[in-house]
C-alpha positions as CSV (number, residue, x, y, z in Angstrom):
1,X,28.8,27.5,7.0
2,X,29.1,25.8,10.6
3,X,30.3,22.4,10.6
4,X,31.6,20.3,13.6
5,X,33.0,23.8,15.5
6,X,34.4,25.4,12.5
7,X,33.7,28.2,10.2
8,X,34.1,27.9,6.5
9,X,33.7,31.1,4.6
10,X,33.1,30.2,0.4
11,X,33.9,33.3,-1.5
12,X,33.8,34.6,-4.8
13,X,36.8,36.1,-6.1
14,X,37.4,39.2,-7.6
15,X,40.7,38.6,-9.8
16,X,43.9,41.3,-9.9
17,X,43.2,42.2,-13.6
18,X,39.5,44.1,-14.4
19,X,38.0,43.5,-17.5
20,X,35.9,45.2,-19.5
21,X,35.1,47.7,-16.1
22,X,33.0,44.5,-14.6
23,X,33.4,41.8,-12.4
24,X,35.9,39.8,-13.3
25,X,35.5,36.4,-11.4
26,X,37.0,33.0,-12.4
27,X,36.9,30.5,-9.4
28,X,35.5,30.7,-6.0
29,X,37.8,30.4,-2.4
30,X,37.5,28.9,0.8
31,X,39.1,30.1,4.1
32,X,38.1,28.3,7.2
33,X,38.2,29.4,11.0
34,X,37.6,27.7,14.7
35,X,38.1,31.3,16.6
36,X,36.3,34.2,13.7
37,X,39.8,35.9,14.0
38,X,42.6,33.6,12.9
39,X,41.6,32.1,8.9
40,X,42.9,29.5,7.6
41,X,43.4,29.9,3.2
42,X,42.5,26.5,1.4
43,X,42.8,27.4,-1.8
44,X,40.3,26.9,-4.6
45,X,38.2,23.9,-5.0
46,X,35.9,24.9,-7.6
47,X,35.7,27.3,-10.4
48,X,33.8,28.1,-13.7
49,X,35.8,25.7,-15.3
50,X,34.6,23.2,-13.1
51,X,31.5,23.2,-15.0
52,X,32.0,21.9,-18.5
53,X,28.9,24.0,-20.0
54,X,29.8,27.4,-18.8
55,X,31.7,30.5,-19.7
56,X,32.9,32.6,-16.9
57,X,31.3,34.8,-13.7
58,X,32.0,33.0,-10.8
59,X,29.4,34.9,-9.0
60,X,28.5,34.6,-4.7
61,X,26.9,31.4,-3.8
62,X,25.9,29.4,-0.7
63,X,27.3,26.0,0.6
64,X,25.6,23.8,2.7
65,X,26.0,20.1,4.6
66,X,23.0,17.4,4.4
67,X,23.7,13.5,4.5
68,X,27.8,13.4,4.5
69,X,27.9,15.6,1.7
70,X,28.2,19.3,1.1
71,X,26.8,20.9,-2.0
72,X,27.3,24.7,-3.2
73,X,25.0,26.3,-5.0
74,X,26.8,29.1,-7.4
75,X,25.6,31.3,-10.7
76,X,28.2,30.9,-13.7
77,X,27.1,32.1,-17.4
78,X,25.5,29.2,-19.8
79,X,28.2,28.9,-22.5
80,X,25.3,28.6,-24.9
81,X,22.6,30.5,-23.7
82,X,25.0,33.3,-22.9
83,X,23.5,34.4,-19.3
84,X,23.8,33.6,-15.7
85,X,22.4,30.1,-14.5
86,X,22.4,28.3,-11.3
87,X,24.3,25.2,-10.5
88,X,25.3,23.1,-7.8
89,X,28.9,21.1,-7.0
90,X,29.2,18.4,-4.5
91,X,32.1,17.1,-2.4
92,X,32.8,14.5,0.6
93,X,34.4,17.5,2.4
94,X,33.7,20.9,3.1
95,X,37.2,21.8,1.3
96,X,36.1,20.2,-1.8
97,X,37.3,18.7,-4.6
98,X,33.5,20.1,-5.3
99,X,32.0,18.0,-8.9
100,X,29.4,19.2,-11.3
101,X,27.3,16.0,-10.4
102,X,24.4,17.0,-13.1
103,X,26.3,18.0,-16.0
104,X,23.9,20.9,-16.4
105,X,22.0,23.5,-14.8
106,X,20.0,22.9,-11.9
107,X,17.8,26.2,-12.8
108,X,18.2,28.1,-15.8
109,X,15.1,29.4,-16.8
110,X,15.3,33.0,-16.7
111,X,17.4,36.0,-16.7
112,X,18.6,37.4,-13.5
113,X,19.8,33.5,-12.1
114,X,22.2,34.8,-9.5
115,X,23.2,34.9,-6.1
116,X,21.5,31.9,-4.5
117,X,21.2,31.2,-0.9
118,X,19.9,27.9,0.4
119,X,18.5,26.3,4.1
120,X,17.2,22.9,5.1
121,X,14.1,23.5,7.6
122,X,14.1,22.0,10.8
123,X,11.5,19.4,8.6
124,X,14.0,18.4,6.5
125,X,12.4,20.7,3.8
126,X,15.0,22.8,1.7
127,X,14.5,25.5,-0.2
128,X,17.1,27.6,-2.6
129,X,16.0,31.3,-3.3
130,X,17.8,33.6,-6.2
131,X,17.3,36.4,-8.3
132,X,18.1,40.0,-9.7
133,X,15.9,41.5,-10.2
134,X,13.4,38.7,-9.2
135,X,13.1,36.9,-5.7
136,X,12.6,33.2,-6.9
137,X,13.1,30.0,-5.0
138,X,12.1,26.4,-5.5
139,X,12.0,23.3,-2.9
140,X,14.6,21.1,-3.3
141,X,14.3,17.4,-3.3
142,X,16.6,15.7,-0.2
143,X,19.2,14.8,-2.9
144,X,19.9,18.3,-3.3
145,X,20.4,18.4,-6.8
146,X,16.9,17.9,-8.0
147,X,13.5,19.8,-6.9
148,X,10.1,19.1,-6.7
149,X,6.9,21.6,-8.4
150,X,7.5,24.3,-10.4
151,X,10.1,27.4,-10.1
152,X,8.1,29.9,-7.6
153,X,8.6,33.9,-8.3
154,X,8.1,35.6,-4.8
155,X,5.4,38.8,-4.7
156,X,8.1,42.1,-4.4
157,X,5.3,44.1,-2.1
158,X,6.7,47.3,-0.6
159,X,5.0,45.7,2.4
160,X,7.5,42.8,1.9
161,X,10.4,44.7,1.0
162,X,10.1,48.3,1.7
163,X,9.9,51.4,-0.9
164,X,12.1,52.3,-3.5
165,X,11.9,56.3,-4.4
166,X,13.1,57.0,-7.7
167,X,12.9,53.9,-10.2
168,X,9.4,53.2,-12.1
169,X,10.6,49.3,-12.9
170,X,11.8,48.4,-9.0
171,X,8.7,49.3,-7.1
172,X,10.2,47.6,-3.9
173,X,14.1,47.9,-2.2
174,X,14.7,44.4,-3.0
175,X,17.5,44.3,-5.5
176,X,19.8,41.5,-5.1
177,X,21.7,39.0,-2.6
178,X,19.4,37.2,-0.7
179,X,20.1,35.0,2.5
180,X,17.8,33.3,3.8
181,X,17.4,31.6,7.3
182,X,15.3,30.8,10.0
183,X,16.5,31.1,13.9
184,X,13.5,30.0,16.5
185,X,10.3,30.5,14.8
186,X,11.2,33.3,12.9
187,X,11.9,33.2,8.9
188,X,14.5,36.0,7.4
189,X,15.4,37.1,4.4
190,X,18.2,39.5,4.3
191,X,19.0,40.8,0.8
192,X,20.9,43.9,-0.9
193,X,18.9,47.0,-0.9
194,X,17.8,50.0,-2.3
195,X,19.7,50.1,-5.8
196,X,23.2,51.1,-6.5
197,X,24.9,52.5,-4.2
198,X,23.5,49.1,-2.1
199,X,22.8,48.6,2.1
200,X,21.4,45.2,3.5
201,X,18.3,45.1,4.3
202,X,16.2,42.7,5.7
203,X,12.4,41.0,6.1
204,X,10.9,38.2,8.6
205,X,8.1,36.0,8.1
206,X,6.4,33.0,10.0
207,X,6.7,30.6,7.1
208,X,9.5,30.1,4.7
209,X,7.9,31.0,1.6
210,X,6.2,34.2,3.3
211,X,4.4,36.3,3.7
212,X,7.3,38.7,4.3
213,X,6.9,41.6,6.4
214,X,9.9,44.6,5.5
215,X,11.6,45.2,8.8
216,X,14.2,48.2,8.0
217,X,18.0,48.4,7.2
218,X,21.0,46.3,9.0
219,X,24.1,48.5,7.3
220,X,23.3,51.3,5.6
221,X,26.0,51.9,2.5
222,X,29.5,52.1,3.5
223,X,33.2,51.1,2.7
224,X,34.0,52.0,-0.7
225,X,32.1,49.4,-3.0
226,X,29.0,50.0,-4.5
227,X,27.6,46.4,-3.9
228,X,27.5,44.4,-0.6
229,X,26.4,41.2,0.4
230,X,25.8,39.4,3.9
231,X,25.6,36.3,5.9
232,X,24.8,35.3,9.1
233,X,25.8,32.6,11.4
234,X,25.7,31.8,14.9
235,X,29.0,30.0,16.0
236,X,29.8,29.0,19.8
237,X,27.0,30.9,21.3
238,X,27.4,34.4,19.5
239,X,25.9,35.9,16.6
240,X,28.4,37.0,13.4
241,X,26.9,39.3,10.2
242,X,29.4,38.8,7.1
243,X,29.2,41.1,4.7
244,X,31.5,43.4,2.0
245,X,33.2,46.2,1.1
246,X,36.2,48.0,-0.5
247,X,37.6,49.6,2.2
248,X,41.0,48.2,1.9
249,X,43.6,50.6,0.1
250,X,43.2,49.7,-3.5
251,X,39.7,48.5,-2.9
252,X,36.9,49.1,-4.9
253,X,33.9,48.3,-6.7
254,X,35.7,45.2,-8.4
255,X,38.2,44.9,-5.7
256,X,36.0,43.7,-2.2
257,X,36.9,42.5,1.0
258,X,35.3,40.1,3.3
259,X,34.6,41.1,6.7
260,X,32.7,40.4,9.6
261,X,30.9,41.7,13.2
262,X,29.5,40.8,15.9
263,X,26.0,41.2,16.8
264,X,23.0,40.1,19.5
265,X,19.2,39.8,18.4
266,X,16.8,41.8,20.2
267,X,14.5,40.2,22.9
268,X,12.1,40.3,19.8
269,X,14.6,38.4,17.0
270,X,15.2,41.8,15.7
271,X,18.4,42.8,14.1
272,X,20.4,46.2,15.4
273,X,22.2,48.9,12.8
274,X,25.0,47.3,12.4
275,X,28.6,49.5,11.1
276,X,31.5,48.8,9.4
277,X,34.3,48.9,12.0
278,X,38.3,48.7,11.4
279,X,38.2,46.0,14.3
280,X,36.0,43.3,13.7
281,X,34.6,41.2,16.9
282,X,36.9,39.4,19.5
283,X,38.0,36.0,18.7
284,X,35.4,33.0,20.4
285,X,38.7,31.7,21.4
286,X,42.5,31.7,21.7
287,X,45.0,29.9,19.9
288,X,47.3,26.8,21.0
289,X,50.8,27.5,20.0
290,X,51.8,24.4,21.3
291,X,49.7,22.7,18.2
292,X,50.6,22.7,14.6
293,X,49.8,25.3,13.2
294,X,49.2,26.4,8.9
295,X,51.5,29.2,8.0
296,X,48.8,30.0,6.0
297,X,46.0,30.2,9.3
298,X,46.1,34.3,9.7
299,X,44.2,37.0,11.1
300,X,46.1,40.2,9.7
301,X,49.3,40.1,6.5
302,X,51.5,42.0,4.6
303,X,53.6,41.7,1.6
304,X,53.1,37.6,1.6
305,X,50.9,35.2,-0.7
306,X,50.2,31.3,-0.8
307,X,50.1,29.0,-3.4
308,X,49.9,25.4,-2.9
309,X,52.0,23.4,-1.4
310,X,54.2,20.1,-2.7
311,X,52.9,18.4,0.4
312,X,49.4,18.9,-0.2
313,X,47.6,22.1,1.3
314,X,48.9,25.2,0.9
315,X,51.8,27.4,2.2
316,X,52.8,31.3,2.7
317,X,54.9,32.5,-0.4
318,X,56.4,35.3,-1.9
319,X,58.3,36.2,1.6
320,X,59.9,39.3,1.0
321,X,62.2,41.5,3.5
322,X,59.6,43.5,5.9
323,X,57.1,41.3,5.4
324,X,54.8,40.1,8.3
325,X,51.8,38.2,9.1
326,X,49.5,38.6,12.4
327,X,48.3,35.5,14.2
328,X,45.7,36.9,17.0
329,X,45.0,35.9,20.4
330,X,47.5,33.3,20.8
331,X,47.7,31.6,24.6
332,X,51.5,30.7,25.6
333,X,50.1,29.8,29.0
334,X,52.8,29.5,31.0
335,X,55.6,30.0,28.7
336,X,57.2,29.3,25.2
337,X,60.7,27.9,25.0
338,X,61.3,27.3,21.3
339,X,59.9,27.6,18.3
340,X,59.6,25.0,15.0
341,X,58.8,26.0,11.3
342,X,59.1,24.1,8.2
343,X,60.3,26.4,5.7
344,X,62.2,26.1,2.2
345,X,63.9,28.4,0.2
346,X,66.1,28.4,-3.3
347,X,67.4,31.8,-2.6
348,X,69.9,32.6,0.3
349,X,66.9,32.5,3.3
350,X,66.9,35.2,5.7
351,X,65.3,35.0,9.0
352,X,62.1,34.8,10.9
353,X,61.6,37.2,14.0
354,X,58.7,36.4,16.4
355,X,57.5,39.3,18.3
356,X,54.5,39.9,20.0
357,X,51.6,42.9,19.6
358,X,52.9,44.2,17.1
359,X,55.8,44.1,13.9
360,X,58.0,46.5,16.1
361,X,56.1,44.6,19.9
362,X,58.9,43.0,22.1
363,X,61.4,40.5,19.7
364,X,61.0,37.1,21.8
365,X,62.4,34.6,19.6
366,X,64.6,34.7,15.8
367,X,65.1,32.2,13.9
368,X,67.6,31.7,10.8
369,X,66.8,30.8,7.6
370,X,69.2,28.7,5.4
371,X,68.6,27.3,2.3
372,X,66.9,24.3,1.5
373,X,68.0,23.5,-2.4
374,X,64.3,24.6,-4.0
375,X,61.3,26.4,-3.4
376,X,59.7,23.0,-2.3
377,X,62.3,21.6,-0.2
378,X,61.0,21.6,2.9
379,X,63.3,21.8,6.4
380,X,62.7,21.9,9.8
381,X,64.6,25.2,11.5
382,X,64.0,26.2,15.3
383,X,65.0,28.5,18.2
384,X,64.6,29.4,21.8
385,X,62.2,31.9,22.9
386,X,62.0,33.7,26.0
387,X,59.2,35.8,27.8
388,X,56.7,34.4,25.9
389,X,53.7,33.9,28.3
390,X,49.8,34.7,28.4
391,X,47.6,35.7,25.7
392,X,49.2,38.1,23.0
393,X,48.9,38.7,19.1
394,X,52.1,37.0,17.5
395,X,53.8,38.8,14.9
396,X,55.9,36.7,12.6
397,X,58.2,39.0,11.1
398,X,60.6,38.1,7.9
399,X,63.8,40.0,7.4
400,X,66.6,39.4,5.0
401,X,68.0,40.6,1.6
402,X,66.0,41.4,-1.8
403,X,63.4,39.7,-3.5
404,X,62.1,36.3,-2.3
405,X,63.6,35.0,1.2
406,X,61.8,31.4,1.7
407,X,58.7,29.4,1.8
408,X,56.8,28.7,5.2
409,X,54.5,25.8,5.6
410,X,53.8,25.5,9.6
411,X,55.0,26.3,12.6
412,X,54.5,25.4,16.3
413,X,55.8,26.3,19.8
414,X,56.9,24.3,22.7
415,X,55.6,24.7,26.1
416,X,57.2,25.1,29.4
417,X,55.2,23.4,31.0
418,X,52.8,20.0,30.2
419,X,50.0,21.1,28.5
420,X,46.8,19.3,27.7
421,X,46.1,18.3,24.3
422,X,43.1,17.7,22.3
423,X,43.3,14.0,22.7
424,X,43.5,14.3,26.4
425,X,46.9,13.7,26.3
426,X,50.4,15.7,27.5
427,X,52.4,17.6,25.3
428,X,55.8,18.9,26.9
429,X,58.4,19.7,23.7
430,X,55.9,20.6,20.8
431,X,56.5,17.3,18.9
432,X,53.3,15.1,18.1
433,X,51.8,13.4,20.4
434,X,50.4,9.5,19.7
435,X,52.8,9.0,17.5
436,X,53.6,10.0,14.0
437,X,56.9,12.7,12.9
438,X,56.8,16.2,12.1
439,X,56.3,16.0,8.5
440,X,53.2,14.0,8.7
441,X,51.4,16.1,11.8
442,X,48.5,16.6,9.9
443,X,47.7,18.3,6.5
444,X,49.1,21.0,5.5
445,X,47.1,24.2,4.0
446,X,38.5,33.1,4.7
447,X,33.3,35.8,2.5
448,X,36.2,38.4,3.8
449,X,39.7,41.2,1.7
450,X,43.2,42.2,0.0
451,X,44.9,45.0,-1.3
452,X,45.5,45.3,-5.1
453,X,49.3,44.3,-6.0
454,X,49.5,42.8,-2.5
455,X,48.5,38.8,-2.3
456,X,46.1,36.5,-1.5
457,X,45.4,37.7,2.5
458,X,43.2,40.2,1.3
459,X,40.2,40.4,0.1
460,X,39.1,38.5,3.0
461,X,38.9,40.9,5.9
462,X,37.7,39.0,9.3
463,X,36.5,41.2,12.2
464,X,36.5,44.1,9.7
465,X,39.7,44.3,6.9
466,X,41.4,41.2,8.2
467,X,44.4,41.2,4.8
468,X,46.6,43.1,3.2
469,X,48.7,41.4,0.9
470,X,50.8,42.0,-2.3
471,X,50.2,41.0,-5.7
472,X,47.1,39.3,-6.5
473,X,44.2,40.2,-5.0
474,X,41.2,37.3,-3.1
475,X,38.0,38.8,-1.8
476,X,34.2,37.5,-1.5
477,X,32.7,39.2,-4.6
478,X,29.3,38.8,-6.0
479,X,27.8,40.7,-8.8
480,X,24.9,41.9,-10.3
481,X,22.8,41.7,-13.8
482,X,24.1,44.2,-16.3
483,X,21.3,46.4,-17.0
């Protein structure tokens, strides 16, 4: 979802521990991002528990703003009728807390209630679709949480949805994962194809409840999972496809990554073949150093989790010796002459190397480590850096004995030289400006990927396998019916 120049990515989460050999998904995540390169990690606002009448699968939904208020429409299993439903939570901001504002269902009638995608027409007009192995959708009311008429079930034509070889009961590619859109004057309804192993696939039509004309594959099956799911968004004037996989090393069917690519329409709206790459796109545009910034905003990690923070928002844990994380496309204009990081630590610290383009890229800055009394305790530590200028990747680089070093919250450079802040003020020593101290700069701490047994920067790959973390595992995830 776009909202007021930023991304937000809500994914489903495939959790460290598989049971039963099936998706095993408790709560849902949200990462957000202002450049498609750099994510930010916000935690979980909602879950399956957030719904006092369901049971578990925490399945992919669809979020969406209208009115002040952003409502995400997810499939979770009825406790009591013992398959997958459709709700819908609602918050004041697009990190949540999300509510269960119904207390119930908001469409429950049938098997195969999952994945649902939603978009408000440019008459105000919304409409949710859904289904496995059904297409279904119904017109919401402008409350959101109520519709109007009856529950529609979409024809599955092959002239809608292409051919399917092979299986008697799916006449049609259409399988699961719909997302549905409409850019100019042209409807589409991307959706996962063709069975297991799955591609995305995609139709068009001139009206948003069809007809539906098949128009051919988008990304033919790739990367290591047998599912995949997509998005689409246009953010700053380019075109982004979302989508998963389990190409990360420990990935899998029930271990997914988010990722993403960059695309342009034809002159006719028509999408290209679109591959998995190990890059992913180029960011819409660089980082200020000289700004706050989340320990827990990252493009690329190793070895390090988050958890939330005391402060509110999160922070980067579970720092161990080696450990890095990669903060792309960062602008030091003129030059960087020290650096600032709120960090805490119970253990004996250790210290934090800055080097740029890489973990072993030219060491411009280190910074020790001492401990703050708890886990929680948070200090300010700094240190000059030198030949930091231009645009590079940042590298921060931990180093120090065994186990756990320390706790990092934010961090921030100072300039040179002035530089021109957001508020149209100047910022010369990378304190805040208008007022205000360090510690209360703003608040504190993204599908899409992670590695099993590495952490939470991980199953959400952006530009293609954006994390690699240790210990638990945080990926967009979606799931089908069991046959």
């Amino acid at each position: 979802m776009v909202h007021d120049g930023t991304v937000y990515l809500y994914a489903s989460h495939d959790e460290d521990q598989t049971l039963n050999d099936f998706f095993t998904m408790n709560d849902w995540r949200v990462f957000s991002s202002k450049d498609i390169v750099n994510w930010t990690d916000h935690g979980s606002p909602l879950g399956y528990l957030s719904f006092a009448w369901a049971s578990g699968d925490a399945w992919a939904g669809q979020c969406v703003a209208r009115n002040g208020k952003f409502y995400w429409y997810v499939p979770i299993t009825h406790a009591r009728l013992g398959r997958p439903v459709i709700g819908v939570a609602v918050a004041d901001s697009p990190l949540g807390p999300f509510t269960d504002p119904l207390d119930q269902p908001l469409v429950d009638d049938e098997w195969g209630y999952i994945d649902p995608t939603v978009f408000i027409d440019t008459d105000g007009q919304a409409y949710l679709y859904w289904g496995n192995p059904g297409l279904w959708y119904v017109k919401l009311n402008e409350d959101m949480i109520s519709y109007s008429g009856q529950i529609e079930s979409m024809p599955l034509t092959t002239a809608s949805f292409g051919a399917r070889n092979g299986d008697p009961d799916r006449a049609t590619l259409y399988e699961e994962g719909p997302w549905f859109y409409k850019r100019n004057d042209l409807y589409y309804m991307l959706f996962a194809a063709a069975g297991i192993p799955e591609d995305i696939s995609y139709a068009t039509s001139p009206g948003p409840t069809g007809p539906w004309s098949y128009q051919g594959v988008i990304m033919p099956h790739e990367g290591g999972s047998f599912t995949n799911h997509s998005g689409v968004i246009d953010f700053k004037g380019r075109s982004f496809f979302f989508y998963h996989n389990g190409a990360l090393p420990g990935g899998g069917g029930y271990k997914r990554s988010v990722s993403v690519e960059e695309f342009s329409y034809g002159a006719d709206g028509a999408f290209p073949s679109i591959g998995m790459s190990a890059d992913g796109p180029r960011p819409v545009e660089n980082l200020n150093p000289y700004a706050r910034n989340e320990g827990e905003t990252i493009a690329w990690s190793s070895g390090v989790e988050t958890e939330d923070s005391s402060g509110g928002g999160r922070n980067v844990t579970s720092i161990d010796n080696g450990d890095s994380i990669k903060v792309a496309s960062v602008d030091f204009l003129t030059g960087a002459v020290s650096f600032e990081a709120s960090v805490a630590s119970e253990s004996a610290g250790g210290t934090l190397e800055l080097h740029l383009d890489g973990v072993d890229g030219p060491l411009v800055g280190t910074c020790a480590v001492p401990p703050t009394g708890g886990w929680q305790s948070w200090s300010s530590v700094s240190c000059s850096v030198e030949n930091a200028t231009d645009v590079h990747d940042l590298y921060l680089v931990f180093k120090g004995g065994s186990g756990s070093l320390f706790n990092l919250d934010w961090w921030r450079f100072a300039p040179r030289d002035p530089v021109l802040t957001d508020s149209g003020g100047v910022g010369a020593s990378g304190g805040t400006e208008a007022g205000g101290s360090a510690s209360d700069a703003g608040a504190g701490g993204c599908a899409l990927g992670m590695q099993p047994n590495r952490s939470l920067w991980p199953w959400l790959a952006c530009g293609a396998l954006v994390q690699m973390t240790r210990r638990r595992t945080t990926m967009l995830s979606r799931a089908r019916v069991a046959a």
